[in-house]
N, C-alpha and C positions, 0 to 999 in steps of 0.2 A: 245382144241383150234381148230383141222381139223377136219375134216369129209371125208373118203376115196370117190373119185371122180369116175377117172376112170385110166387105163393104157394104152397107146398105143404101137406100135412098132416104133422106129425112124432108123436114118439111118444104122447098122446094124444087124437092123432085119427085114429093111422094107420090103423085101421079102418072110420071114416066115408063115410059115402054118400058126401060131396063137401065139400072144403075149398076154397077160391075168395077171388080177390082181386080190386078192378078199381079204376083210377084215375080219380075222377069229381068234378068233367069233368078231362076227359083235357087234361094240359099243368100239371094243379094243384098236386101234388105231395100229393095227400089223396088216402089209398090204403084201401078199405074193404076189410074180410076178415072174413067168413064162412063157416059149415060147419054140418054136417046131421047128425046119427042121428037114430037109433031111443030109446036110451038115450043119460042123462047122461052126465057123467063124475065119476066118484063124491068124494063132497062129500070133502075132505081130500087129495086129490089133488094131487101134483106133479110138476113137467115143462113141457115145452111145448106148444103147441097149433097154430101155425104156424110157417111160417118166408116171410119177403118177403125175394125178391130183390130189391135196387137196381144198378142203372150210373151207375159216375158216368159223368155230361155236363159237363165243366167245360172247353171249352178257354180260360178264361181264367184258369183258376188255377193259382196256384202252388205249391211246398212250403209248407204250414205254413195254407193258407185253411182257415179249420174253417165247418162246416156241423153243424146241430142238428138232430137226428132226434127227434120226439115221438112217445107214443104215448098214444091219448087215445079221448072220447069213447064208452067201453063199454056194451051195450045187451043186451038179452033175459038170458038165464044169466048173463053172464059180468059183468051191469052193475054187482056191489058189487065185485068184483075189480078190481085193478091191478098192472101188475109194478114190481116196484121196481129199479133204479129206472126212470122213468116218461120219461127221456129220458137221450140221449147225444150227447155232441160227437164226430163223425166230421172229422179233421184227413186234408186232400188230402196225398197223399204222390206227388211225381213217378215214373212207372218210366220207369227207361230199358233201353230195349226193345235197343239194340246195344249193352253194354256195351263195353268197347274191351278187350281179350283179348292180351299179347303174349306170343305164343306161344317165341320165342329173345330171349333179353337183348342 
């Protein structure tokens, strides 16, 4: 249903040498994200640390298909951390791109 977008750094990493995403292997839908200083981020700290873009790719769905976003697998600094919570159901919602507009009754 997504297609890996991109990743940025937000507000505590806005500073960071480099914040980085990449889809491996590519087509898996397992998006890894990392980032670099100098310095931590200091212990009691909140906020966020990234943001991943997704697209959805669904044309075979319809209003109401849900799709399950996890996020998992934490490693180096960040490995006793998790956000809570730890996954969400993304429900396809149609747009329609020409609404129908009448302009005189």
């Amino acid at each position: 249903m997504f297609s890996y977008d991109s990743t940025s750094a937000v507000d505590l990493t806005a500073g960071w040498i480099q914040v980085a995403g990449n889809e491996n292997p590519p087509g898996s839908g397992i998006v890894t994200v990392g980032g670099f200083h100098t310095t931590a981020i200091p212990e009691g700290s909140s906020g966020q640390i990234a943001t991943v873009r997704l697209k959805v790719i669904c044309a075979a769905c319809v209003t109401g298909t849900p799709s399950v976003i996890q996020i998992q697998t934490y490693s180096d600094d960040i490995a006793a951390m998790g956000p809570q919570p730890d996954s969400t159901t993304f429900t396809y919602q149609a747009l329609l791109l020409f609404p129908k507009i009448t302009l005189f009754p």
